[in-house]
C-alpha positions in Angstrom: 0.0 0.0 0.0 3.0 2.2 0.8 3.9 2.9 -3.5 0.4 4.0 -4.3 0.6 7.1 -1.7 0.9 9.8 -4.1 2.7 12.3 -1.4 5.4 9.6 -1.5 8.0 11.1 -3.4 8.1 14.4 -0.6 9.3 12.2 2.0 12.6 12.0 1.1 13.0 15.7 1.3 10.3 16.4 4.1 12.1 13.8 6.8 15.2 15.2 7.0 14.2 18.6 7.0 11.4 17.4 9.8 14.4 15.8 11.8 17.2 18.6 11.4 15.1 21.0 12.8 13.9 19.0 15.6 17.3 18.7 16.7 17.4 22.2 16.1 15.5 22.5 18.7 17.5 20.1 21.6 20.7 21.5 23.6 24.2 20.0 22.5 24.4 17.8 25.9 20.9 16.0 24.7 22.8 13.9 22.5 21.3 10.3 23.6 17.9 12.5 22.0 19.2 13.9 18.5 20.7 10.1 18.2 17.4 9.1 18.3 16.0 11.9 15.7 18.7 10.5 13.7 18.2 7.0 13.8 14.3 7.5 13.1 15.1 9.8 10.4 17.8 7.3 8.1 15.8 4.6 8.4 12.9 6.3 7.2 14.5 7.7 4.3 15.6 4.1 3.8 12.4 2.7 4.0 11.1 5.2 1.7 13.4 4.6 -1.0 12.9 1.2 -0.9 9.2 1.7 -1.6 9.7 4.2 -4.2 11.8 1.9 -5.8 9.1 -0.6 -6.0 6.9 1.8 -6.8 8.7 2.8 -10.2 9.7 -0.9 -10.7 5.6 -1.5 -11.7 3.8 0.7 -14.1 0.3 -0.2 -12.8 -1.2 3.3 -12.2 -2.3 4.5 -9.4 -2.9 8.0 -7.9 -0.3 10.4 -8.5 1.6 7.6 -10.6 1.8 7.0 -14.6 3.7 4.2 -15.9 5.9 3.8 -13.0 7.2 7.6 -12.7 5.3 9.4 -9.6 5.4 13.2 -9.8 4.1 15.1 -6.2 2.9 18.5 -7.2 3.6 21.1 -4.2 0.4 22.5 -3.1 -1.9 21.1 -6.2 -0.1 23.6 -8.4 -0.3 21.4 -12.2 3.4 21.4 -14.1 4.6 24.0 -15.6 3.6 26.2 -13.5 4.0 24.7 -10.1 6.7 22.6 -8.5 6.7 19.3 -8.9 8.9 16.4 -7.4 9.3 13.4 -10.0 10.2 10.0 -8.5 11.5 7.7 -11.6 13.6 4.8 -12.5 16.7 6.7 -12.2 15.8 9.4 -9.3 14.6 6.4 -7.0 17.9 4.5 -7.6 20.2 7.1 -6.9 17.4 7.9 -3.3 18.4 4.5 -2.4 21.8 4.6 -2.6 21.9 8.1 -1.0 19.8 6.4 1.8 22.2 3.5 2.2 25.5 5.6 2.6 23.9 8.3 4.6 22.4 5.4 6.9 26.1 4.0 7.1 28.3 7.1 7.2 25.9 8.3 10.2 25.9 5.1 12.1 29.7 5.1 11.7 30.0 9.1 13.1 28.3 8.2 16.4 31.4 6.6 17.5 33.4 9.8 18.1 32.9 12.1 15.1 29.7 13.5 15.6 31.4 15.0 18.8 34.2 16.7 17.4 31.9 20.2 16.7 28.2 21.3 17.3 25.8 20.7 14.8 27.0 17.9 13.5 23.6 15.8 13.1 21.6 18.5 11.8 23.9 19.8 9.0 24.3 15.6 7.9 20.5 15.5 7.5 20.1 18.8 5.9 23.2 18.0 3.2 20.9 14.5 3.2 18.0 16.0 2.8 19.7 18.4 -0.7 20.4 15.3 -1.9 17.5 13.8 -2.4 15.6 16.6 -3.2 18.3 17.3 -6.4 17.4 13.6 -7.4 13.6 14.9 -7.2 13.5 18.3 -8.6 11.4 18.6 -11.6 12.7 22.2 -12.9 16.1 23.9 -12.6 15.2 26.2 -10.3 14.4 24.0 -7.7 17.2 22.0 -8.8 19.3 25.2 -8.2 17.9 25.3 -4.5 18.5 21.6 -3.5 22.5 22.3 -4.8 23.0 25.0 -2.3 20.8 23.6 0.7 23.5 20.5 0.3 26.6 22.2 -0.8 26.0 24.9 2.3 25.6 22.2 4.4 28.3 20.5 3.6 30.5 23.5 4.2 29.7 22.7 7.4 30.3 19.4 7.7 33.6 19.9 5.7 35.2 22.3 8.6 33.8 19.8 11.5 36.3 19.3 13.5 38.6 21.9 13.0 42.6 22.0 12.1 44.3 24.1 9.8 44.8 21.9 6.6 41.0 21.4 7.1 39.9 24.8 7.2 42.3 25.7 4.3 40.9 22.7 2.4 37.3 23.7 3.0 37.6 27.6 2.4 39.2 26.9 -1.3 35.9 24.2 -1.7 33.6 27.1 -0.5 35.3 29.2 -3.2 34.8 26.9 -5.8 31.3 26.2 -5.8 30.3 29.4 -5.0 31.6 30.2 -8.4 29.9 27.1 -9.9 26.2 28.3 -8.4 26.9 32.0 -9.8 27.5 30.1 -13.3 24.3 27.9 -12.5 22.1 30.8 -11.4 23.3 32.7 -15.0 22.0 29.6 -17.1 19.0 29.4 -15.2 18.2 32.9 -16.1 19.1 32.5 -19.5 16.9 29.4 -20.1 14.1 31.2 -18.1 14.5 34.4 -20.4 14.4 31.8 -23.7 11.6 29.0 -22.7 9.4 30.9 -20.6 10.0 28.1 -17.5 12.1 26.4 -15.5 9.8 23.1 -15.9 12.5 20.5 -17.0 9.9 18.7 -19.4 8.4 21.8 -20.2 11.9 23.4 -21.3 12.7 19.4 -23.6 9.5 20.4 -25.2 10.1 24.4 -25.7 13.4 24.1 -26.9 12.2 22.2 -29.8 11.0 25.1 -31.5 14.0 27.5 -30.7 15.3 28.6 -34.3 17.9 30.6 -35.0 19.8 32.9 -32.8 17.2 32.1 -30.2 18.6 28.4 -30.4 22.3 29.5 -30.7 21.7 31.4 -26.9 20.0 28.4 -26.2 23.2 26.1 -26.5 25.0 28.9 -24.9 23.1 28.8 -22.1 23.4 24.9 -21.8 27.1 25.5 -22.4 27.1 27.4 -19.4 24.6 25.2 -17.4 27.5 22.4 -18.1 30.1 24.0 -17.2 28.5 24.0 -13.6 27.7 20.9 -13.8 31.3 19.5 -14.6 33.0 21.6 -11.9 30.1 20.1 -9.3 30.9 16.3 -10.9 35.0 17.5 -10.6 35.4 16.9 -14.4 38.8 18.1 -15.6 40.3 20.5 -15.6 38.1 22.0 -13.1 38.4 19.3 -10.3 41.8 20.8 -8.6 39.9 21.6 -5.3 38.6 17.9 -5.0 41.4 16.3 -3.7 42.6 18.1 -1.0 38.6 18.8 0.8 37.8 14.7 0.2 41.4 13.9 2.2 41.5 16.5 4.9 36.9 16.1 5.4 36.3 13.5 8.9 36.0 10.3 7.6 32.3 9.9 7.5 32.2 13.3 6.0 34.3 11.9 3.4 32.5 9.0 2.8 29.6 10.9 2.1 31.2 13.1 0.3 31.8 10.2 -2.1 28.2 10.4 -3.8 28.7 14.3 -4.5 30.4 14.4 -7.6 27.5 11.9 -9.1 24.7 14.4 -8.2 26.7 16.5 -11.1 26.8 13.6 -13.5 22.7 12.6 -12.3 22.0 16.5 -13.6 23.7 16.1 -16.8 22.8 12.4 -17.7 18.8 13.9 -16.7 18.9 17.2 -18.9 20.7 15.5 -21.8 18.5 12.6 -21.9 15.1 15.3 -21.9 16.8 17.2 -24.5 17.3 14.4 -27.1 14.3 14.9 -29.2 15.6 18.6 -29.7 19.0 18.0 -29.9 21.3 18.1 -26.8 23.1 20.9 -26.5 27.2 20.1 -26.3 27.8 19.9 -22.9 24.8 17.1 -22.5 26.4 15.0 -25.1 29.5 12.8 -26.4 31.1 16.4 -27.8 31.9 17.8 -24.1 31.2 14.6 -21.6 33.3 12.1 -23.6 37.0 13.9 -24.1 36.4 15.7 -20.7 35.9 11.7 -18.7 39.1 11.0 -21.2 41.1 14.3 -19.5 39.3 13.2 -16.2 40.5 9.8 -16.3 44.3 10.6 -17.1 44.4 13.3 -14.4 43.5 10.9 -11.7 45.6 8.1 -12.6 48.3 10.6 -12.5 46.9 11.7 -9.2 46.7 8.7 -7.5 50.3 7.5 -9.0 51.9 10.7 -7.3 50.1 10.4 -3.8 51.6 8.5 -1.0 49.0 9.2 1.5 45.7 6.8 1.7 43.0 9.8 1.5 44.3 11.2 -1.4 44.4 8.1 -2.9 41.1 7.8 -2.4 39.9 11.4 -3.3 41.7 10.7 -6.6 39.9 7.0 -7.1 36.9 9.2 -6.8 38.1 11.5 -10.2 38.8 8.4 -12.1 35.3 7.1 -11.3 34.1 10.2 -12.6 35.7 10.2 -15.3 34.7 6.2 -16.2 31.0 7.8 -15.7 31.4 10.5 -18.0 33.4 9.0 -20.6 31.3 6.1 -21.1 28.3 8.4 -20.8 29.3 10.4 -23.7 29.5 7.5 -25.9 26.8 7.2 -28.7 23.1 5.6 -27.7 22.4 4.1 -24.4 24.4 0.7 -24.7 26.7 1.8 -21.8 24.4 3.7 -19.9 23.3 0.5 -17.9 26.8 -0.7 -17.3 27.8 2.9 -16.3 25.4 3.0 -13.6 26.2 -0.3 -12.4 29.9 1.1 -12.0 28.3 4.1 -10.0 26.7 2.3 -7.8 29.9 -0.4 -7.0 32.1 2.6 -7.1 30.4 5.1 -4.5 29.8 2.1 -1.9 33.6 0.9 -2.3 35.3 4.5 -2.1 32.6 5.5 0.5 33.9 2.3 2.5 37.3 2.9 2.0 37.4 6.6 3.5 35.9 5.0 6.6 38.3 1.8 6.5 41.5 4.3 6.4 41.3 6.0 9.2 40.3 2.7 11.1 43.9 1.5 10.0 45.6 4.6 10.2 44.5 4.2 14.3 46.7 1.2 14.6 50.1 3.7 13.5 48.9 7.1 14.8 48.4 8.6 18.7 48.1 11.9 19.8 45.3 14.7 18.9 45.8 14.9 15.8 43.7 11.8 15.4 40.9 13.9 16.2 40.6 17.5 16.3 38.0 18.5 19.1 36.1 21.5 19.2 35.5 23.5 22.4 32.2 22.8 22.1 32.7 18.7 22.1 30.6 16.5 24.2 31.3 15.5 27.9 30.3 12.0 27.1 32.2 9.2 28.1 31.3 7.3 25.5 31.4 10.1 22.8 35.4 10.8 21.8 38.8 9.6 22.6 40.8 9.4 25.8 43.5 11.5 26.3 46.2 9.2 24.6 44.0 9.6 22.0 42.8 5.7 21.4 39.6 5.2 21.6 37.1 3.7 23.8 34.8 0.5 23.7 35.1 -2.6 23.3 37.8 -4.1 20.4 37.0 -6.5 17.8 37.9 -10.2 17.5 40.5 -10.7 14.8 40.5 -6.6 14.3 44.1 -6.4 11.9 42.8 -9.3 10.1 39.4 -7.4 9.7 41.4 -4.1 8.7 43.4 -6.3 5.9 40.5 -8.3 4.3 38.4 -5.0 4.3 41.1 -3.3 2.7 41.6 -5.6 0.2 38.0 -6.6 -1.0 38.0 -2.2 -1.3 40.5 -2.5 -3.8 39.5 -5.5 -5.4 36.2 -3.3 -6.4 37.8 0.1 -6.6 40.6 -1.6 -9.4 37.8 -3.5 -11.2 39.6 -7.4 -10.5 38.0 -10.5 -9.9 35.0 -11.4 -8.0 33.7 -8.5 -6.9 31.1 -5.7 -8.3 34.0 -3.4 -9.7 35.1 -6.2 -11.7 31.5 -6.8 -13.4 31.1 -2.7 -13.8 34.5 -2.9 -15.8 34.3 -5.5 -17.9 30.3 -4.9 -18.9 31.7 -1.6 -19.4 34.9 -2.5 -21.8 32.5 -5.2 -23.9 29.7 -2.6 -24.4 32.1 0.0 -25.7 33.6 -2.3 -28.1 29.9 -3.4 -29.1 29.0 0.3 -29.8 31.6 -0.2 -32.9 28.7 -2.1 -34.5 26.5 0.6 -34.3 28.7 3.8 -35.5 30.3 4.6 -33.0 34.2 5.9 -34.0 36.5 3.1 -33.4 39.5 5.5 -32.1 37.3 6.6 -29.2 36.6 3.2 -28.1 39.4 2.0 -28.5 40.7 5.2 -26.3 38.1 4.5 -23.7 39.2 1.2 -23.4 42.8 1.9 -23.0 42.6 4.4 -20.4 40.3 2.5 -18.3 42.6 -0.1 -18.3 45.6 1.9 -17.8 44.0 3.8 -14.7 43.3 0.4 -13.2 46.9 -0.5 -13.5 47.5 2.9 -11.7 45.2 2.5 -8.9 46.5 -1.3 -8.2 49.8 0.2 -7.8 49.0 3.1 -5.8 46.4 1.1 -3.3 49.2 -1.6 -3.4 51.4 0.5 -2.1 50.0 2.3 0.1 48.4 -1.2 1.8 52.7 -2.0 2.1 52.8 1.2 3.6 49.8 1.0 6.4 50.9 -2.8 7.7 54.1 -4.2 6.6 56.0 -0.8 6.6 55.2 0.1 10.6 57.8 -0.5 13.1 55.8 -0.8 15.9 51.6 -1.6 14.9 49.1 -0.8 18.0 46.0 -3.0 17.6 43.5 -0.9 17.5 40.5 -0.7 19.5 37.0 -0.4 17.2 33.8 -0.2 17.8 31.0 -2.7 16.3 29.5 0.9 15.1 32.7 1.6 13.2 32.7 -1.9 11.8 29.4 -2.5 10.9 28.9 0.1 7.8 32.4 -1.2 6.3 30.7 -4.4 6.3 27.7 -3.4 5.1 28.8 -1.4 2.1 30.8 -4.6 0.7 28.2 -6.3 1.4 26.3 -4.6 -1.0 29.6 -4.9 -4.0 29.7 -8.2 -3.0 25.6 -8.7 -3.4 26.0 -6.8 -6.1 28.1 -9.1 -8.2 26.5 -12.3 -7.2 22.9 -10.8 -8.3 24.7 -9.1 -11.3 22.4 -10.5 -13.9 19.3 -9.1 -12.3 20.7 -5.7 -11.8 22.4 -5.0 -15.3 19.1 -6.3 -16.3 16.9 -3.5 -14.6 20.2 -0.6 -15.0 19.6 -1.5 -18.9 16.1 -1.1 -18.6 16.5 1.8 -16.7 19.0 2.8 -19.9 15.9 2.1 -22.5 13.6 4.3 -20.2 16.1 7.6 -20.4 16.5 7.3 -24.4 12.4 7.5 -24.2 11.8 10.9 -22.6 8.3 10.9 -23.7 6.9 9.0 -21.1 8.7 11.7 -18.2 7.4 14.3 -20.1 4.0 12.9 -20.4 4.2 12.1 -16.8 5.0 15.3 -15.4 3.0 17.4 -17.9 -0.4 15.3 -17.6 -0.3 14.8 -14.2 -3.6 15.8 -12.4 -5.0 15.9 -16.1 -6.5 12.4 -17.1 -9.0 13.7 -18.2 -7.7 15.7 -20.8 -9.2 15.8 -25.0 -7.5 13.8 -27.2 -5.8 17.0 -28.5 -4.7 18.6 -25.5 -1.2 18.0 -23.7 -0.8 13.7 -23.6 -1.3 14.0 -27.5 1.0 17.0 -28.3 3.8 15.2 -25.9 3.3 12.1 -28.1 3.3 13.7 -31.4 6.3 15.6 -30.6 8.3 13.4 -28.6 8.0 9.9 -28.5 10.9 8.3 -30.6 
C-alpha cells in the first residue's frame, strides 16, 4: 500500500528537513535525544526509498503515478507552472543509494565524530536531505535550491572538526562552488528568459521550437549550465579543489562526500537525456562529456600514482570514477548507460567504505590529537570521543588487523575493477559494451581510447592502493591494535556487502540498470508524466497527444 501514496515522493526531502530541525530545537548535551532523531530519520528515508523503488519498478497506475514515474505536485499547483517532485527509474535509484551511505556514514559518526563540533547531526540531514531533493527536482530552479541547501551544508560538515589543513581545504571548496552556483544561477536565467519556464519537461519540449539565434543562446546557455555541472561532478580541468577537501573532510564526512560528484553527473545524464528529441546541446552529449571523462580519467591516474597518502588516494579513485561515468556516458546511444550506472553504484559504496576503512587502519600507527581534532564545544560524554592518549574507547573486535586487511583488500578488489567482486562486473560490462558500440557507429578511435585508459587507470590505482596497503601494515615498526567499535565496523561491512551482493545478483541488476538505460533514451513517457499529471482527463488533442506527437521516438 505504501507505493500507491501519491505524497510519497516528498518524504525524502520532508524527513530530513522534519528531523534537522527537531534537533534544532534540543541542547548539545541531549545527545542520547538527536541520536534518536537521527536513527528515526535514516531509516525512514531508507524505507522510503525502498518503496519508491518498488513503486517505479511496476507501471500499474495508481494515484499520482503513470507508468511507473510518480510526480508530487507542491500544493496542487499542475506542471509547468507549479513545482513538482518526480520520483523515476533513475531518481529512485540514486534515493536509495543516497539512503544506504547516509544510513552507514551516520551510524559510523556516532562513535566519536559527531562530537568533534556542534551541529554535526543536523547539518548531515540537511546536506541528506539536498540530496535527495536534487534527485527529485522537476525544474532547474528547484534543482538550483536543492545544490546549495546541500553544498551549504556540507561546508559545514567539511570544517567539522577543526585543524588548519581542514579549514584551508574547505575555504578553497567554499570558493569553488560558489563560483559554480553564480554560473548555474546565469543559465537558469538564460533558459528562463528563452523557454518561458524552468519546468525540465516543459523546457525538452520548448526548446524544440527554438530557431535561429534564439537556439544558438540556447546552446550557450546549456554551455554554461554544463560547465557548472562538470565543476560540481569535478570533471577536468576544473576538479583541482577535490582532492585536498575529500582527504583533509572526517571520515564519514568523506564518505559521504563520495556520492557528491555523481549528483553533477545525475544533472547532466537527466537534462541530456530530456533534450534528445531537440537536440542536446554540447555539454549534455558525447562532444563535451566524452573527451572531458578522457582528460578526467588521465588526471587521476596521475593523481593517484603521485600520492603517498591513503586519503588522497582515495579522493583521486573518486576522479577516475568520474571520469569512467562520464566518458562512457558520452558514448553514442544508451548501450553503456546500464553498465555505467552499475559502475556508479559499485564505485560510491567501495570509495565510501574505503574513506571510513582508512582511518580505522591509520588508528593502529597514529596517537596523539591529531587523530581527532576536538572542538570547544565537544561533548562531555564518556562514550562520545577519545581518551586523552588519544585511542579510543569500547570494546575491540575479535580478529580486528585481520578485519582491517580483508576490508582493505576486497576495497580494492572493487575500486581496481579485478576479480570477483562488483568493480570487476562494472569494468568488464563496461569494456565489452564499448567495443559493441563499434557495431553501431560509433568511432572506433574513441573506443578504442576508452578502453585503454580504463585499463591503464586500473593498473595505476593497483599500484597506488598496493602501495599504500605496504605502507599501512608491513612498513610500521611498531603496529598498535586498534581498538574499534561494532558501530565503526558494521557500515564497512555493510557497504561490501552490498559490492559483494551486487556481483553475485549481477544479472538481475544489469538487467533492470539497462532497462533503466531504455527508459532515459524515451523521454516521452517523463514528459508525459510530469505534464499530464492531475489531467486524465484531458481531449485527445490537448497535452498527452501534443507530448506524443512531438516526442515519443
Amino acid at each position: 500500500m505504501i507505493p500507491s501514496l501519491p505524497s510519497l515522493p516528498a518524504l525524502p526531502v520532508l524527513i530530513p528537513l522534519l528531523a534537522a530541525g527537531l534537533m534544532l530545537l534540543t541542547k548539545d548535551t541531549q545527545r542520547p535525544l538527536r541520536l534518536g532523531l537521527a536513527a528515526i530519520s535514516l531509516i525512514a528515508q531508507l524505507v522510503v526509498a525502498i518503496a519508491l523503488v518498488a513503486a517505479s519498478t511496476h507501471a500499474a497506475p495508481h494515484p499520482g503515478w503513470q507508468d511507473g514515474i510518480g510526480v508530487y505536485q507542491l500544493g496542487g499547483w499542475p506542471a509547468p507552472f507549479g513545482i513538482v517532485l518526480v520520483a523515476d527509474r533513475l531518481s529512485t535509484l540514486m534515493l536509495a543509494l543516497t539512503a544506504i551511505l547516509g544510513l552507514c556514514a551516520g551510524l559510523y559518526a556516532t562513535a566519536r565524530w559527531d562530537s568533534a563540533g556542534s551541529h554535526f547531526h543536523p547539518l548531515f540531514q540537511l546536506i541528506l536531505m539536498g540530496l535527495n531533493g536534487a534527485f527529485l527536482a522537476g525544474d532547474l530552479f528547484n534543482l538550483f535550491v536543492f545544490f546549495e541547501v546541500l553544498l551549504t551544508a556540507s561546508y559545514g560538515l567539511m570544517l567539522h572538526g577543526s585543524g588548519k589543513r581542514r579549514v584551508g581545504a574547505g575555504l578553497h571548496y567554499i570558493a569553488v562552488n560558489l563560483i559554480a552556483s553564480f554560473l548555474l544561477l546565469i543559465a537558469i536565467a538564460l533558459i528562463y528568459g528563452l523557454t518561458g519556464t524552468l519546468n525540465l519537461a516543459d523546457i525538452a519540449l520548448s526548446a524544440q521550437g527554438l530557431q535561429g539565434s534564439d537556439r544558438q543562446l540556447f546552446d550557450a546557455a546549456a554551455a554554461i549550465l554544463g560547465v557548472a555541472f562538470l565543476i560540481k561532478a569535478a570533471a577536468w580541468p576544473l576538479n583541482f579543489w577535490l582532492p585536498a577537501t575529500y582527504a583533509e573532510a572526517c571520515p564519514p564526512v568523506g564518505a559521504l562526500f563520495a556520492i557528491m560528484t555523481k549528483v553533477g553527473i545525475y544533472a547532466l545524464l537527466r537534462i541530456g537525456s530530456l533534450l534528445l528529441p531537440a537536440g542536446a546541446p554540447a555539454a549534455f552529449g558525447g562532444a563535451w562529456m566524452y573527451p572531458a571523462g578522457i582528460a578526467t580519467l588521465a588526471f587521476g591516474t596521475l593523481g593517484m600514482l603521485a600520492s603517498t597518502e591513503g586519503r588522497r588516494i582515495a579522493a583521486y579513485a573518486i576522479i577516475t570514477s568520474s571520469g569512467t561515468l562520464f566518458a562512457a556516458l558520452g558514448m553514442p546511444g544508451v548501450t553503456l548507460t546500464g553498465p555505467a550506472l552499475y559502475y556508479l553504484l559499485s564505485s560510491v559504496a567501495a570509495l565510501a567504505a574505503l574513506f571510513m576503512l582508512l582511518e580505522l587502519i591509520e588508528r593502529s600507527q597514529t596517537f596523539g590529537a591529531d587523530m581527532l581534532a576536538t572542538s570547544q564545544e565537544a561533548y562531555e560524554d564518556d562514550e562520545a570521543d577519545a581518551d586523552l592518549n588519544g585511542q579510543v574507547i569500547g570494546e575491540p573486535l575479535p580478529a580486528t588487523m585481520a578485519f582491517l586487511g580483508l576490508s582493505f583488500f576486497a576495497c580494492a578488489l572493487v575500486i581496481v575493477g579485478l576479480p570477483p567482486l562488483s568493480g570487476f562486473v562494472a569494468k568488464f560490462s563496461i569494456l565489452s559494451a564499448a567495443l559493441r558500440t563499434v557495431e553501431y557507429g560509433a568511432p572506433t578511435l574513441n573506443v578504442w581510447l576508452l578502453v585503454a585508459a580504463m585499463l591503464i587507470s586500473g593498473l595505476a590505482c593497483l599500484m597506488a592502493l598496493g602501495r599504500c596497503g605496504v605502507r599501512l601494515f608491513w612498513l610500521p615498526d611498531a603496529v598498535h591494535v586498534p581498538t574499534i567499535r561494532v558501530r565503526e565496523a558494521l557500515p564497512i561491512v555493510v557497504l561490501l556487502a552490498g559490492c559483494t551482493l551486487l556481483a553475485v545478483r549481477a544479472g538481475p541488476a544489469m538487467a533492470y540498470l539497462e532497462d533503466t538505460a531504455t527508459y532515459l533514451d524515451h523521454p516521452g513517457r517523463y514528459i508525459q508524466a510530469v505534464l499530464d499529471t492531475g489531467n486524465r482527463s484531458a481531449d485527445p488533442h490537448g497535452s498527452a497527444w501534443r507530448i506524443h506527437t512531438e516526442v515519443s521516438p
